[in-house]
C-alpha positions as a Python dict, from the first residue, in 0.01 Angstrom:
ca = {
    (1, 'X'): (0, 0, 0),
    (2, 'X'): (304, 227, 97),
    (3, 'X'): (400, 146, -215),
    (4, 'X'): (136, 254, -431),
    (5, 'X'): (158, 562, -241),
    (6, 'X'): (482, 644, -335),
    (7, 'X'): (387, 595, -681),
    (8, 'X'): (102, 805, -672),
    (9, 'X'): (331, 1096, -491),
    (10, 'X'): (555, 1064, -815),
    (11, 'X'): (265, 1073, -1048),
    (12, 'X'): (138, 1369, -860),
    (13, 'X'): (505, 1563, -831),
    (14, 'X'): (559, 1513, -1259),
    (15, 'X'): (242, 1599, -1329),
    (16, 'X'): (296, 1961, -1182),
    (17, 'X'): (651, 1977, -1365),
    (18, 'X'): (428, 1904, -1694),
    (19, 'X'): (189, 2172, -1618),
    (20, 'X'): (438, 2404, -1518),
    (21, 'X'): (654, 2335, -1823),
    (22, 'X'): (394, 2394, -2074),
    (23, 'X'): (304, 2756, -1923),
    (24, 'X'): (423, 3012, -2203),
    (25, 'X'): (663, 3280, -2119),
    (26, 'X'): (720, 3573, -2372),
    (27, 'X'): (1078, 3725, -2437),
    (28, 'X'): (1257, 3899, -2728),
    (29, 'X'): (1548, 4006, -2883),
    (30, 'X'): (1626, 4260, -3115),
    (31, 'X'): (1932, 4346, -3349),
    (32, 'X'): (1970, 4724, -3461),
    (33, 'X'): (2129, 4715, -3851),
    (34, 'X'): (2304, 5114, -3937),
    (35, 'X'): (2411, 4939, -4290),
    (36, 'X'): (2004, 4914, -4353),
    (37, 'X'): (1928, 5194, -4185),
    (38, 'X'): (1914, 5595, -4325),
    (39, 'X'): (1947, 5933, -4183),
    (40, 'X'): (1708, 6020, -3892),
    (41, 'X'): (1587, 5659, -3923),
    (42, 'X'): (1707, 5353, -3789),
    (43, 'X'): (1565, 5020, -3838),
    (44, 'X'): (1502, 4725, -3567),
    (45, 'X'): (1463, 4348, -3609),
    (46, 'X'): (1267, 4185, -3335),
    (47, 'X'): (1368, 3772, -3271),
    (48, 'X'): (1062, 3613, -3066),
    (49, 'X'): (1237, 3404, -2805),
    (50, 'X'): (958, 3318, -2596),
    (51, 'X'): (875, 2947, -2510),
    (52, 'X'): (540, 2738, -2419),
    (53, 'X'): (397, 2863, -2734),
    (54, 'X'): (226, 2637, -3014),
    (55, 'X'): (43, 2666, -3398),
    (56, 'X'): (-192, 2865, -3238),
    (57, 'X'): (-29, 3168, -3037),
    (58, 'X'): (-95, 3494, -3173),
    (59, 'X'): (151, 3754, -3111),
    (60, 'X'): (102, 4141, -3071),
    (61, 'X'): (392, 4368, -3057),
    (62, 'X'): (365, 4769, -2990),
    (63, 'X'): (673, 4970, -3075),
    (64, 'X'): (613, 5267, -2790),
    (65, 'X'): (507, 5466, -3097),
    (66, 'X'): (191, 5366, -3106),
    (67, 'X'): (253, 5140, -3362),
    (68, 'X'): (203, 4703, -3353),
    (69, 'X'): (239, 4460, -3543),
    (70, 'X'): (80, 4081, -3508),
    (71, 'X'): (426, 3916, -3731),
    (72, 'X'): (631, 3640, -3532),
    (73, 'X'): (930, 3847, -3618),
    (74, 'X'): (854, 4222, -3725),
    (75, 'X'): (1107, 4523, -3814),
    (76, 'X'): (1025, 4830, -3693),
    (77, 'X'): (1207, 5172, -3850),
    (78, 'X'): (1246, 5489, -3587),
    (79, 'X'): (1173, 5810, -3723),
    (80, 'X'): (1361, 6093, -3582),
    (81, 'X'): (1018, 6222, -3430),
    (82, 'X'): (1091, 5893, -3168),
    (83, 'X'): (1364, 5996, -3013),
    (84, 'X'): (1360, 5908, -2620),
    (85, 'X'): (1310, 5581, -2437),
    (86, 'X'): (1068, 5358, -2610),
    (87, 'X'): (902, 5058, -2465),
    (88, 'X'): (863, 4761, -2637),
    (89, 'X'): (648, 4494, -2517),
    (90, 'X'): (548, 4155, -2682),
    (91, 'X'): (207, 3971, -2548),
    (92, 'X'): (170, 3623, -2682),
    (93, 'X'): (-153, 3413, -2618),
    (94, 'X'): (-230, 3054, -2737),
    (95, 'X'): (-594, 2968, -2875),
    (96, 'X'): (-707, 2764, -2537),
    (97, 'X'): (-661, 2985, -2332),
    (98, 'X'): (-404, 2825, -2166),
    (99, 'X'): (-167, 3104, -2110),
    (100, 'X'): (-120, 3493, -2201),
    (101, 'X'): (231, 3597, -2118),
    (102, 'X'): (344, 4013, -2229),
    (103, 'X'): (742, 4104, -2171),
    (104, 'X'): (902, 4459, -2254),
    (105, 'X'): (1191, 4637, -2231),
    (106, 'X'): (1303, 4944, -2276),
    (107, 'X'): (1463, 5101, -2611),
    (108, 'X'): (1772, 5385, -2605),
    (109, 'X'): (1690, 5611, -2961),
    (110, 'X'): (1759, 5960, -2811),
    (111, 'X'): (1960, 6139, -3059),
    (112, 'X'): (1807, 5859, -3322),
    (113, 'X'): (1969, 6007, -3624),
    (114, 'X'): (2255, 5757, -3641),
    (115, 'X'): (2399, 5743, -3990),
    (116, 'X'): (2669, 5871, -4258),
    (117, 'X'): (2705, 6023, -4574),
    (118, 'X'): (2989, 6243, -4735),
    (119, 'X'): (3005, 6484, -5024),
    (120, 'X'): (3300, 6552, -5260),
    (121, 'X'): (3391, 6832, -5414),
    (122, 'X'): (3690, 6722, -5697),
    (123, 'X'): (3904, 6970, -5907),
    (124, 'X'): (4061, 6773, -6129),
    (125, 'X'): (4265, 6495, -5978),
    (126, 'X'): (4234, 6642, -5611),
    (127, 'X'): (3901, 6615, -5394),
    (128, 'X'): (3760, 6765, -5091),
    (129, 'X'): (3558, 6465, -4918),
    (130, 'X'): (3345, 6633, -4615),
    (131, 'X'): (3187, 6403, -4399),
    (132, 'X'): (2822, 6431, -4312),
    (133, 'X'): (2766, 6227, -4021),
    (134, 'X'): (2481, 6163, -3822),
    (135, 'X'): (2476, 6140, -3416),
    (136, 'X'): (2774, 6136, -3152),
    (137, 'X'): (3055, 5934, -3353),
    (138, 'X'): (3437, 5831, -3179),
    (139, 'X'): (3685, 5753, -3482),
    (140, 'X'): (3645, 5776, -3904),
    (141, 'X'): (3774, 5570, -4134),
    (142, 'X'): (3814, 5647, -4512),
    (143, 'X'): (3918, 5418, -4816),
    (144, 'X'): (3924, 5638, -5112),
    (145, 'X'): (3925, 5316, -5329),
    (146, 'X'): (4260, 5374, -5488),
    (147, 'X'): (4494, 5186, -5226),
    (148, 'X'): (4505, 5494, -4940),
    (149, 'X'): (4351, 5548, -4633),
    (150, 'X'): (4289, 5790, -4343),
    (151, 'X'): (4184, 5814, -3997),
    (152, 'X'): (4224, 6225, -3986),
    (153, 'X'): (3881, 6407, -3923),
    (154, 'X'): (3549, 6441, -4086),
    (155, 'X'): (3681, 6692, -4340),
    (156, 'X'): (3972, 6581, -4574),
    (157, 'X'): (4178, 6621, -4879),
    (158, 'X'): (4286, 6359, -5094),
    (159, 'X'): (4467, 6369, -5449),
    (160, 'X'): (4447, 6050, -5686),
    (161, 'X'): (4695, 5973, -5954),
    (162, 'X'): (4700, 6170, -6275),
    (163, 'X'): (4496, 5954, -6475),
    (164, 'X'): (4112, 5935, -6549),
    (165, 'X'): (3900, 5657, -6330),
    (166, 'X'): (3665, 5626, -6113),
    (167, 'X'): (3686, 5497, -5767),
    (168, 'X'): (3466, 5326, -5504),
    (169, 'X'): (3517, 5538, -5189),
    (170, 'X'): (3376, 5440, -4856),
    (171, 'X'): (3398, 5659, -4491),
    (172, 'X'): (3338, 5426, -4202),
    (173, 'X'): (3216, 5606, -3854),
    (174, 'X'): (3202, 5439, -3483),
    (175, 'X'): (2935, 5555, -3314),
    (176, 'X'): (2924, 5626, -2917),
    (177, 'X'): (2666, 5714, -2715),
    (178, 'X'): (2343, 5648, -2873),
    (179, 'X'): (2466, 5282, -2934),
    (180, 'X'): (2538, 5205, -2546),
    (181, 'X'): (2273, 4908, -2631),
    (182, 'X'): (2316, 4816, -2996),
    (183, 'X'): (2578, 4645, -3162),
    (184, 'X'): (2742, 4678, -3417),
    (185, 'X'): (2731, 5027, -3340),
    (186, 'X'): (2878, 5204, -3661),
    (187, 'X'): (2767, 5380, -4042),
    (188, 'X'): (2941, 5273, -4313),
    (189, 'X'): (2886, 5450, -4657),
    (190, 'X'): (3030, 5465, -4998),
    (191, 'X'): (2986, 5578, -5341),
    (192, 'X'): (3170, 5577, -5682),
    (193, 'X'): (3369, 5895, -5742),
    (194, 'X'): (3482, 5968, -6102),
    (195, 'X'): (3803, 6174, -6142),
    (196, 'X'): (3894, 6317, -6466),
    (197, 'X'): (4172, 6618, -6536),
    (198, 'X'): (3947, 7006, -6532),
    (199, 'X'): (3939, 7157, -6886),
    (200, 'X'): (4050, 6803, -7060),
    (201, 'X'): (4147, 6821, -7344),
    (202, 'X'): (3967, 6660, -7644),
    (203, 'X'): (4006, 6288, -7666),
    (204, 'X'): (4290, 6169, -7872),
    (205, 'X'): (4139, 5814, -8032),
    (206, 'X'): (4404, 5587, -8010),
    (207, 'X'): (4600, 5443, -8318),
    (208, 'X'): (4469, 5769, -8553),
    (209, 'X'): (4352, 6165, -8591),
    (210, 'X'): (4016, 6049, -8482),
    (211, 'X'): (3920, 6300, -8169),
    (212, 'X'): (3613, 6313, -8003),
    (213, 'X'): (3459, 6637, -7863),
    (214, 'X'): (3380, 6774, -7568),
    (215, 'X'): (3517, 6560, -7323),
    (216, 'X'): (3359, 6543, -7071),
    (217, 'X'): (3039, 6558, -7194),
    (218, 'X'): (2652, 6661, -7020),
    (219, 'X'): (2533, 6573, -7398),
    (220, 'X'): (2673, 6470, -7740),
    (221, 'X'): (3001, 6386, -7880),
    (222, 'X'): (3139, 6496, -8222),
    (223, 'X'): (3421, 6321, -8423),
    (224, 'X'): (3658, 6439, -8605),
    (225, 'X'): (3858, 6246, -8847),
    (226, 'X'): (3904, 6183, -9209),
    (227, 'X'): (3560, 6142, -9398),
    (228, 'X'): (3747, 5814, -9519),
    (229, 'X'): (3664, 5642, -9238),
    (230, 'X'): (3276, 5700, -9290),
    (231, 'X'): (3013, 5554, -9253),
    (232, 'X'): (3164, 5392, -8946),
    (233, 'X'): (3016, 5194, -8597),
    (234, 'X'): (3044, 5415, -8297),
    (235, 'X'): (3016, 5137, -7982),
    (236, 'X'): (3014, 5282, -7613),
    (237, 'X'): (3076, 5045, -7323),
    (238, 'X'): (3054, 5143, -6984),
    (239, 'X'): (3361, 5024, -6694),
    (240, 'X'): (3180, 4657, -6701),
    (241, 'X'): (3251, 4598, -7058),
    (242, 'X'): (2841, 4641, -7081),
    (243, 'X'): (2699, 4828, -7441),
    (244, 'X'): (2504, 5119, -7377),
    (245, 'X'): (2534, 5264, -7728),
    (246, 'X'): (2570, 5117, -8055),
    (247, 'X'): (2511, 5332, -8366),
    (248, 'X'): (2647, 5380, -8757),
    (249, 'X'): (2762, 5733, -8841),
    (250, 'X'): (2722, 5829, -9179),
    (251, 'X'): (2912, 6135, -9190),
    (252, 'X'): (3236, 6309, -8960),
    (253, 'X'): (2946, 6576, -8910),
    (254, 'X'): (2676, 6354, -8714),
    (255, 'X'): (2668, 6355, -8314),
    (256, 'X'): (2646, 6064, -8099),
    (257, 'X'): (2359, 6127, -7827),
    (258, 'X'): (2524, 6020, -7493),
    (259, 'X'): (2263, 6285, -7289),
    (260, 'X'): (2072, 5901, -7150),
    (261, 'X'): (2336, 5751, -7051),
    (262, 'X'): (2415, 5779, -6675),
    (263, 'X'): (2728, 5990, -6532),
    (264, 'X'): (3060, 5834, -6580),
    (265, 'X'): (3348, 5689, -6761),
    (266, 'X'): (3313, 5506, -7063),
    (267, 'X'): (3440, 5360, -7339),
    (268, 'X'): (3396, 5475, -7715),
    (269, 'X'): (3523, 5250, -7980),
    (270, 'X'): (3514, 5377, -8372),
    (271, 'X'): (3537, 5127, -8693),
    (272, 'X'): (3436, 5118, -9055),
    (273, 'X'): (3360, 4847, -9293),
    (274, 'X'): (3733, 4737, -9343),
    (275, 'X'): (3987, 4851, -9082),
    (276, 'X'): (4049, 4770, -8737),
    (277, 'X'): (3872, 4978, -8437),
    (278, 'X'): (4011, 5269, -8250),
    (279, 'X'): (3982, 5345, -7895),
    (280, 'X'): (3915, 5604, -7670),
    (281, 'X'): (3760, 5693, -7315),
    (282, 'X'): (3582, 5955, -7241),
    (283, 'X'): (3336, 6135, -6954),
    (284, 'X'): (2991, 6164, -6876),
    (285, 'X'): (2881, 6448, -6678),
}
């Protein structure tokens, strides 16, 4: 009899650990990404961590904004109208009834505009890059895409060798104190700078007295060369090797339309019927 008891005491005992085990809690994380993110915005992603759930817990999520969402695992973007300490709280609750759990915690976006950009100003070969960076930031970092780097300031100058090319420059910028509870905590921005000579002169096609004209260009280009060469193909290739132009000339005094094609440096290749092509770059304003 003690025996059965005994049993029934152990029966009793894992019955509450069941019961207790299948009780839902809700919890969260959250990752903050600056490379998504844009000035005087700055988006969340929200990781449901909870447990006890099953197919049929719903989930409702408010931002502190007045904003919710019922997704599993929303994003939320901060506008800079959100600054301050926002409360986010996550309520899950299964079909039966059988639990309703609700967890928050609190978000730091004062100061949410957390991002950077920069602006260059080139004369010829030499640039003036000028950081535009937003929030409280500890140390810059900038690749100007042509093998240097610097760690100087916000605001510098930076001179690329004498020939025309474009570069892919980047700035990089640690945040401080906004980020005291995200991580990665830093901007990172870049953008392709072309560099070509001021007042170039007009485009010496390679292997003959071909030239094309004006270069750069907002527009059209003009040839000029021996009316022996025409009719000829005029090709244009961008840095890629991609065609964005391929047209037949009929005469040294017809223009090639480059005014769709975007800003940039390009190639322009010239050939008639019989001889071999010529080659030139040239610049797109």
């Amino acid at each position: 009899m003690q025996m059965i008891k005994n049993v029934l005491a152990v029966l009793i005992l894992m019955a509450g650990v069941n019961f207790a085990s299948a009780q839902c809690n809700a919890y969260f994380n959250y990752t903050y990404h600056p490379e998504l993110s844009q000035p005087e915005q700055s988006i969340y992603f929200f990781t449901d961590s909870s447990t006890g759930q099953d197919s049929s817990t719903t989930y409702e999520w408010s931002f502190g904004t007045g904003d919710f969402s019922s997704l599993q695992n929303p994003a939320f973007t901060y506008e800079a109208g959100d600054s301050g300490i926002e409360q986010v709280c996550l309520t899950i609750h299964n079909a039966d009834n059988s639990c309703t759990s609700q967890y928050c915690r609190n978000l730091h976006v004062d100061d949410l505009c957390i991002a950077a950009r920069f602006n260059c100003d080139l004369q010829g070969f030499t640039g003036t890059f000028k950081a535009d960076i937003c929030g409280t930031w500890d140390s810059i970092h900038w690749d100007f895409g042509d093998g240097a780097q610097a760690t100087q300031g916000d605001s510098i100058v930076h001179t690329y060798p004498a020939v025309t090319d474009s570069y892919y420059v980047c700035v990089e910028v640690m945040l401080s104190s906004e980020c005291q509870n995200l991580y990665p905590c830093k901007a990172i921005y870049c953008q392709q700078v072309y560099v070509y000579p001021t007042g170039i002169e007009p485009m010496q096609v390679s292997g003959s007295a071909v030239k094309i004209y004006p270069n750069p260009t907002g527009s059209y280009l003009h040839v000029s060369a021996s009316s022996a060469l025409f009719p000829a193909e005029v090709r244009v290739t961008d840095i890629t090797g991609k065609l964005v132009i391929c047209t037949r000339l009929e005469s040294p005094i017809s223009p090639i339309n480059v005014s769709d094609v975007d800003a940039g440096i390009y190639l322009l290749s010239i050939s008639d019927d019989t001889g071999p092509a010529h080659t030139g770059r040239f610049v797109k304003q």
